[in-house]
C-alpha positions in Angstrom: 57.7 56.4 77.7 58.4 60.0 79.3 61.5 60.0 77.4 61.1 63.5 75.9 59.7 65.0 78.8 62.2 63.5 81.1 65.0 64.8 78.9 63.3 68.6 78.9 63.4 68.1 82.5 66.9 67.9 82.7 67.8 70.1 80.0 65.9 72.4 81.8 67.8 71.9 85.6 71.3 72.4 83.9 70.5 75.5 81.9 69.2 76.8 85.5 72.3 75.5 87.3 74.5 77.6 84.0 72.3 80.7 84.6 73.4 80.4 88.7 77.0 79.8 88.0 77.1 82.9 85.6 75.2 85.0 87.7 77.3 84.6 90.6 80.7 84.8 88.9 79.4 88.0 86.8 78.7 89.7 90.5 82.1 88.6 91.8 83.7 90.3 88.5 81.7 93.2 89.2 82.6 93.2 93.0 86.5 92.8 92.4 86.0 95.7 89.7 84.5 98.1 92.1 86.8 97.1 95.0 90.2 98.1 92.6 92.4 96.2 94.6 93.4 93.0 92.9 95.6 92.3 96.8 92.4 91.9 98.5 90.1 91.1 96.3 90.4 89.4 93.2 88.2 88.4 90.1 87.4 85.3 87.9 89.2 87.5 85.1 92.2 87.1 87.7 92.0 83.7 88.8 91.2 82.2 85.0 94.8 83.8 84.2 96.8 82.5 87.4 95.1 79.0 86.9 95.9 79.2 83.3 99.7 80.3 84.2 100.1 77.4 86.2 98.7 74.7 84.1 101.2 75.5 81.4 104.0 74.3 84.2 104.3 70.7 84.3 105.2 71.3 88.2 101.2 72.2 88.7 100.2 68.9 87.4 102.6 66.7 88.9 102.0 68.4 92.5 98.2 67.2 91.7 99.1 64.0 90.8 101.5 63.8 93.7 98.5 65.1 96.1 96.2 62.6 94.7 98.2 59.6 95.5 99.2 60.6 99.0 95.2 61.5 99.7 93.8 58.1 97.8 96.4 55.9 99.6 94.8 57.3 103.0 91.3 57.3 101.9 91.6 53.0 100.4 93.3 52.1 103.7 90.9 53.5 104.7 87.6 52.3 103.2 88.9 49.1 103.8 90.0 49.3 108.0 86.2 50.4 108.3 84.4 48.1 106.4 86.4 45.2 107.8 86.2 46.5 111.6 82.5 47.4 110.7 81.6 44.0 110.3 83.5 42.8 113.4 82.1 45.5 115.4 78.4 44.7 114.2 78.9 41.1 115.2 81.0 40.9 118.2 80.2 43.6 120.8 83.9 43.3 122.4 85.1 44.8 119.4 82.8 47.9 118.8 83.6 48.5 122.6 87.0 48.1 122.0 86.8 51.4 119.0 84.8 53.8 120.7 87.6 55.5 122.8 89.9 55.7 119.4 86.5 56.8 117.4 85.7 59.5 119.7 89.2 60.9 120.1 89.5 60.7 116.3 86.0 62.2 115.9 86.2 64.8 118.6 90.1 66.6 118.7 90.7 69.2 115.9 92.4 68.3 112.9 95.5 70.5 112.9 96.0 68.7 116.1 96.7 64.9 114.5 98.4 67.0 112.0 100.9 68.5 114.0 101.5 64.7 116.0 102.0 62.6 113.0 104.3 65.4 111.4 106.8 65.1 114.4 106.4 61.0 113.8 105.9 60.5 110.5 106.9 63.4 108.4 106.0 66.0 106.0 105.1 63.0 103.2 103.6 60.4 105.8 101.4 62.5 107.8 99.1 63.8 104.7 97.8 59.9 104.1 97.4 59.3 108.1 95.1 62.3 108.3 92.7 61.4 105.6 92.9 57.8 106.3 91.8 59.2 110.3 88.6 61.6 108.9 87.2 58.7 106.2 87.6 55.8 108.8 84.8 57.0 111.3 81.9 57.6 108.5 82.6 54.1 106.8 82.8 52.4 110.0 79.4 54.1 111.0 78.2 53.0 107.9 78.5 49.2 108.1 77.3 49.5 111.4 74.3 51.2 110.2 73.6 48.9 107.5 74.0 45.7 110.0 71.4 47.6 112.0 69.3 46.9 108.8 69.6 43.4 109.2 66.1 42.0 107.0 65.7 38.4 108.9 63.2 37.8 106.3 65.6 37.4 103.2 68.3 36.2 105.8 66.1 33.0 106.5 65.1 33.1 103.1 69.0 32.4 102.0 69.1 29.9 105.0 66.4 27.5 103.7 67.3 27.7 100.2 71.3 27.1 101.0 72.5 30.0 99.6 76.6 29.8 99.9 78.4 32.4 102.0 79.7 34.2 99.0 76.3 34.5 97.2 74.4 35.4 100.3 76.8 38.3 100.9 76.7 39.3 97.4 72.9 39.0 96.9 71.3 39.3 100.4 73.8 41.4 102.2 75.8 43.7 99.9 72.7 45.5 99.5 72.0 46.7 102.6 75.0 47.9 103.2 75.1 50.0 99.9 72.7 53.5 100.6 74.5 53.5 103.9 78.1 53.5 102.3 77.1 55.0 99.2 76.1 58.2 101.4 79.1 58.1 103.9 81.2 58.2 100.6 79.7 61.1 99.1 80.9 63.3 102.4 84.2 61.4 103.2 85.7 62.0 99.3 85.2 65.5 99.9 86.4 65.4 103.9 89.8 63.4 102.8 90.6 66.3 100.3 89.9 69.0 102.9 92.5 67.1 105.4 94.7 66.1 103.0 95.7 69.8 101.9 95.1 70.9 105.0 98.1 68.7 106.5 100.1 69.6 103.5 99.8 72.8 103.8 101.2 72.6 107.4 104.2 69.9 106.6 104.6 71.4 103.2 105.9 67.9 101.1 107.6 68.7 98.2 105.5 68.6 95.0 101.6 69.1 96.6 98.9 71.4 96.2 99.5 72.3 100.1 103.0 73.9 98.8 101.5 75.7 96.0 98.7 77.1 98.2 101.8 78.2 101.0 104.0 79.7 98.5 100.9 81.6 96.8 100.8 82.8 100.3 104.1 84.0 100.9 104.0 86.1 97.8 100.5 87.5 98.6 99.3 86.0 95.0 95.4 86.1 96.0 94.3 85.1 92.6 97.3 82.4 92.6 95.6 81.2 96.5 92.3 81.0 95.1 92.7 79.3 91.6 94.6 75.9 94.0 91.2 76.4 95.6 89.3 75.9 92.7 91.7 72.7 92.1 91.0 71.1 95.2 87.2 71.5 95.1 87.3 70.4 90.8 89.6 67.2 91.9 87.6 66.7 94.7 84.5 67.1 93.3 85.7 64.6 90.2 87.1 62.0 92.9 83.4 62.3 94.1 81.9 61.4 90.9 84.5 58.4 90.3 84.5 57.0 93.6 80.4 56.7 93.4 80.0 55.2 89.4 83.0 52.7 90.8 80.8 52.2 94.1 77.7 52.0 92.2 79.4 49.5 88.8 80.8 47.1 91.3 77.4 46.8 93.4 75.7 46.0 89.8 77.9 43.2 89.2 76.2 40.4 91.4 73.0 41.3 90.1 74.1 41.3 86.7 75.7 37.9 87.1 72.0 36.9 88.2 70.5 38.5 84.6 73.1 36.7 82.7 72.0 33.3 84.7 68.6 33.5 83.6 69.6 34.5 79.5 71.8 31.1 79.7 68.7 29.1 81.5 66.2 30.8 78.8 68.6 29.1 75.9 68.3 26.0 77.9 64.3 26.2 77.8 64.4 27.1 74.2 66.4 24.4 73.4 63.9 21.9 75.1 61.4 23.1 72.2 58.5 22.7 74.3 59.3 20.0 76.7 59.8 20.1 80.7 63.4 20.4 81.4 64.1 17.6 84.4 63.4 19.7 87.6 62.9 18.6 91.3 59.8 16.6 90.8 61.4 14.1 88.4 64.8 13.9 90.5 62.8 13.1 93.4 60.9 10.4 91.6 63.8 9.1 90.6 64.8 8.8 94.8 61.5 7.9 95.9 62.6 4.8 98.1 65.4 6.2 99.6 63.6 9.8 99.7 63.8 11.2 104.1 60.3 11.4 105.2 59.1 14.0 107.4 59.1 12.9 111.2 58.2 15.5 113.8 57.8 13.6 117.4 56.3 15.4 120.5 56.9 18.9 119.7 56.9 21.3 122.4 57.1 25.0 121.4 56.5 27.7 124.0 57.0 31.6 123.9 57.3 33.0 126.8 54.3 31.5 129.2 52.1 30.1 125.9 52.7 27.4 125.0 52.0 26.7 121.2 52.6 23.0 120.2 51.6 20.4 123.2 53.4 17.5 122.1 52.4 17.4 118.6 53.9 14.5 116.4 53.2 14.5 112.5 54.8 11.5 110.0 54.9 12.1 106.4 55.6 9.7 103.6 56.9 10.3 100.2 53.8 12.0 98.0 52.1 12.7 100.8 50.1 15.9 101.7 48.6 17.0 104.7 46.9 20.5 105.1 46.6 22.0 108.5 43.0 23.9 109.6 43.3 25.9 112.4 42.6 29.2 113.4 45.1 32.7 113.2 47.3 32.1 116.1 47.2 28.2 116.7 50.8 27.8 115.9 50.3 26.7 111.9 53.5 29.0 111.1 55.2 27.8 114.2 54.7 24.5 113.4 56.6 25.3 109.3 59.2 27.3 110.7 60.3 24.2 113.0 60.0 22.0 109.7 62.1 24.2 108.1 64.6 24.2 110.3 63.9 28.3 111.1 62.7 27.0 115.2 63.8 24.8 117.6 61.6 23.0 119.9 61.7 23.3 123.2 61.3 19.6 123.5 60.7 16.7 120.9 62.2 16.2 117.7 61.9 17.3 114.2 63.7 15.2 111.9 63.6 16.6 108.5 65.0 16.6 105.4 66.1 19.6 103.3 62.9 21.7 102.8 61.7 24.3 100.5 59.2 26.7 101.8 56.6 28.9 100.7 56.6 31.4 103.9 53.7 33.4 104.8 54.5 36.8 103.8 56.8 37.5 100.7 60.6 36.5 100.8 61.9 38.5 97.7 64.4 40.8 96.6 62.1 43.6 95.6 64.6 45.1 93.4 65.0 42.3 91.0 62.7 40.9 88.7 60.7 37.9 89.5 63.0 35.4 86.7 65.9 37.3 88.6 64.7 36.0 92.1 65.0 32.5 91.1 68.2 33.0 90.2 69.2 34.0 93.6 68.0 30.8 94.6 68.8 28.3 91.7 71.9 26.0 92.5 72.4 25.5 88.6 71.1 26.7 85.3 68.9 23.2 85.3 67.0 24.3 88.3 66.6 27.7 87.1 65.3 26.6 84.0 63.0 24.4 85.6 62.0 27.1 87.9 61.4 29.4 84.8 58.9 27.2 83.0 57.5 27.1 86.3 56.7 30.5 86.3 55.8 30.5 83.0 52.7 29.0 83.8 52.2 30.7 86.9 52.4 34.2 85.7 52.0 34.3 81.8 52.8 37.5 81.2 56.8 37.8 80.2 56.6 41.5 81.1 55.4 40.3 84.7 58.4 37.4 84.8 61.5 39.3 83.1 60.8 43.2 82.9 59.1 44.5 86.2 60.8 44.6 89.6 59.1 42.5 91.8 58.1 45.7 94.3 55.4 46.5 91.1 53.5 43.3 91.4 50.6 42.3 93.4 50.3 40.1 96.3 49.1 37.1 94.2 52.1 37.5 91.7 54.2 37.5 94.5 53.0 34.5 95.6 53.1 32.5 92.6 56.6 33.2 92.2 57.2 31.8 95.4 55.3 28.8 94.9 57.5 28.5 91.6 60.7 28.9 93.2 59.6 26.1 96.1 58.2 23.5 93.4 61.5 24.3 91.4 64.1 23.6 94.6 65.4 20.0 94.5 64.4 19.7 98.3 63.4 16.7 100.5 60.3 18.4 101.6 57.7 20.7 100.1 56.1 23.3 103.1 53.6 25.6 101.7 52.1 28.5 104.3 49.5 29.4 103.0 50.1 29.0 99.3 47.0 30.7 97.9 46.2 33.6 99.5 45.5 36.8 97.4 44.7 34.4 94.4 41.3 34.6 93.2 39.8 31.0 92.2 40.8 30.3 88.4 44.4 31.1 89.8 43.7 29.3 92.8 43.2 26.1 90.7 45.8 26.4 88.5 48.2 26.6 91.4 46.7 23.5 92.4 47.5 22.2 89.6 51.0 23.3 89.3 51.6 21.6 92.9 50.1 18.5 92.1 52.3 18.0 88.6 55.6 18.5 90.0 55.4 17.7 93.6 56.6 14.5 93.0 57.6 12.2 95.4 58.4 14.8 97.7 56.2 15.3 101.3 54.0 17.9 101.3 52.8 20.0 104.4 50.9 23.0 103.8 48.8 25.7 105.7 45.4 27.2 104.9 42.3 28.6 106.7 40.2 27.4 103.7 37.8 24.4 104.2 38.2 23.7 100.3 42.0 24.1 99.9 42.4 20.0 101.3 39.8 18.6 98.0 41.8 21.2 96.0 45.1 19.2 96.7 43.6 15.6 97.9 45.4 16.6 100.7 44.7 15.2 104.3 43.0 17.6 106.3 44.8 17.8 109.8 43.1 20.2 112.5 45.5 21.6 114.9 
């Protein structure tokens, strides 16, 4: 849909971006022509021929090759000192404080300056790597700490009650915050590490660089010669551009592909159920319903700042049980989940608690993935996911809805049945639901209900709601804060 038009459109921006090029390189011929000094000014007619002399030489192409790997080894070392002290400098303070001096001498003396230090120290063939490793480090480094700035606490307590492991929670939570911030500190460093790299070899002339060519282009007065190793270092550069970026962008795809993948294995699981509920949380728990935790919160106290929120509130749940909380905006209903869950601690009291799955008041999703996607983030193992996908089967019909559309493109109340999906589908101790049905309208409203009731199992249930009828909807307790 918007296929053809889309492809005009683009068909369209690259016969204008032709029509520039040749406009501009047909008034340079002219300019050269009328000038009649090839010495000082030279054509595209000129340079086409000294470019095309040289790549006949196999000396061109191994001084580009030989370029290349001096410039990449200095721009990976690199990549990798600033995302590593990027991280260390986002968490601990002693270490960003520790950089600053090196950062802004690094960031603030000229280049040729460095250049002309690490020659005396390191050499003609050293030096060239040192440089570009010095001008990529400060933009990466800036970049992680930009996108720790970022942080989302939402999806980060998310991946804390659902027990995500350190490796998927970097992959899946914080990978992608980090990514538009070092995806647009690459685009300007690839360029920037070609621009010092030359530069220094064009001081320390190594044997075998473009910096050599470009110096002995000089010496001869070749202009044509001088500006067709231009045009080299801005086509490598701009190719290393392009490279860096589709590898940046393919190895950022790859934890969310693994999640796509999880769900096609979990679908074959479902399909191979023909029809019946594959064993989820509910029937687990049934299965532990004597030795199942219970919910015990004793006394809580809960204050910020001078109010004080919970006044020595104590709540004891059985297995199966469910208790809805009344109470006003305010009244410390959220409060009271997030110390359930684990997310607050009281400032006196107890809250001794099993492991909980919650559905949290406003949306805890990655809006980029689809919703099946979403539980895969979550799912421990492809029986959970499956469970979680029949699930939301029944919660949101529509396939489209479940498998094709990012989350960001549906509505509050599909939002929240995928979460309600995700909780019921979690094998945890205890269920805690704030405010499960808000944005639903009342059939959907009842089929939640429904949904809860089936496959809460033995499991506690604590929910919030400002609804009189939500308790009857559940045979849940009503419990006025």
């Amino acid at each position: 849909m918007g296929g053809p038009r889309h492809n005009a459109s683009s068909r369209g921006r690259w016969l204008q971006r032709l029509f520039v090029a040749v406009l501009w390189l047909a008034l340079w011929q002219l300019l050269a022509w009328a000038l009649g000094n090839p010495l000082l000014f030279c054509g595209p007619i000129e340079v086409a021929g000294a470019l095309g002399e040289r790549a006949a030489q196999w000396t061109f192409w191994a001084s580009i090759g030989w370029s290349f790997l001096r410039i990449a080894l200095g721009f990976l070392v690199a990549v990798a000192a600033g995302i590593a002290l990027g991280l260390l400098a986002a968490r601990f303070r002693w270490v960003a404080a520790l950089l600053a001096p090196l950062l802004f001498i690094v960031k603030s003396a000229p280049v040729v300056c460095f250049i002309a230090l690490l020659l005396v120290l390191l050499g003609s063939h050293g030096a060239t790597s040192v440089v570009v490793a010095m001008v990529v480090f400060p933009p990466i480094y800036a970049a992680m700490i930009e996108g720790a700035a970022a942080q989302d606490r939402a999806l980060d307590e998310m991946a804390v009650v659902f027990g995500l492991s350190p490796l998927r929670r970097f992959l899946h939570v914080e990978l992608p915050r980090y990514e538009p911030f070092l995806k647009a500190a690459f685009k300007s460093a690839v360029g920037m590490s070609w621009k010092a790299g030359v530069a220094a070899e064009l001081i320390g002339l190594p044997g075998a660089s473009i910096g050599e060519g470009v110096y002995l282009a000089k010496l001869s007065l070749d202009v044509p010669g001088i500006i067709a190793w231009t045009a080299v270092v801005i086509a490598v550069g701009w190719l290393c551009e392009k490279g860096v970026l589709l590898a940046f962008d393919l190895l950022c795809a790859l934890p969310d592909r693994h999640l796509t993948d999880r769900v096609r294995r979990a679908s074959a699981l479902v399909a191979a159920k023909e029809g019946s509920m594959v064993e989820g949380a509910a029937a687990r728990g049934a299965e532990e319903a004597d030795d199942a935790p219970v919910m015990d919160l004793s006394a809580i106290v809960k204050r910020f700042g001078e109010k004080t929120v919970l006044d020595g509130f104590s709540l004891r749940l059985l297995p199966g049980e469910r208790v809805c909380l009344m109470a006003p905006s305010g009244t410390g209903k959220t409060t009271l989940l997030r110390l359930a869950a684990g997310l607050e601690q009281p400032d006196a009291g107890r809250a001794d608690v099993g492991e909980s799955a919650v559905v949290f008041q406003e949306a805890r999703l990655r809006e980029d993935l689809t919703a099946a996607e979403n539980l895969a983030l979550t799912a421990r193992d492809e029986q959970e996911l499956a469970y979680g996908l029949q699930l939301l089967a029944v919660l949101l019909p529509d396939e489209d809805d479940r498998e094709s559309k990012p989350v960001r493109s549906l509505s509050g109340g599909m939002r929240r049945r995928l979460e309600v999906a995700r909780a019921l589908a979690h094998p945890a101790s205890v269920l805690l639901l704030d405010e499960p049905f808000a944005g639903l309208d009342e059939a959907t409203k009842a089929t939640v209900a429904r949904t809860i009731l089936a496959h809460q199992g033995s499991r506690p249930l604590l929910l919030t709601t400002h609804s009189p009828q939500d308790p009857a909807l559940l045979s849940a307790i009503p419990l006025h804060l």
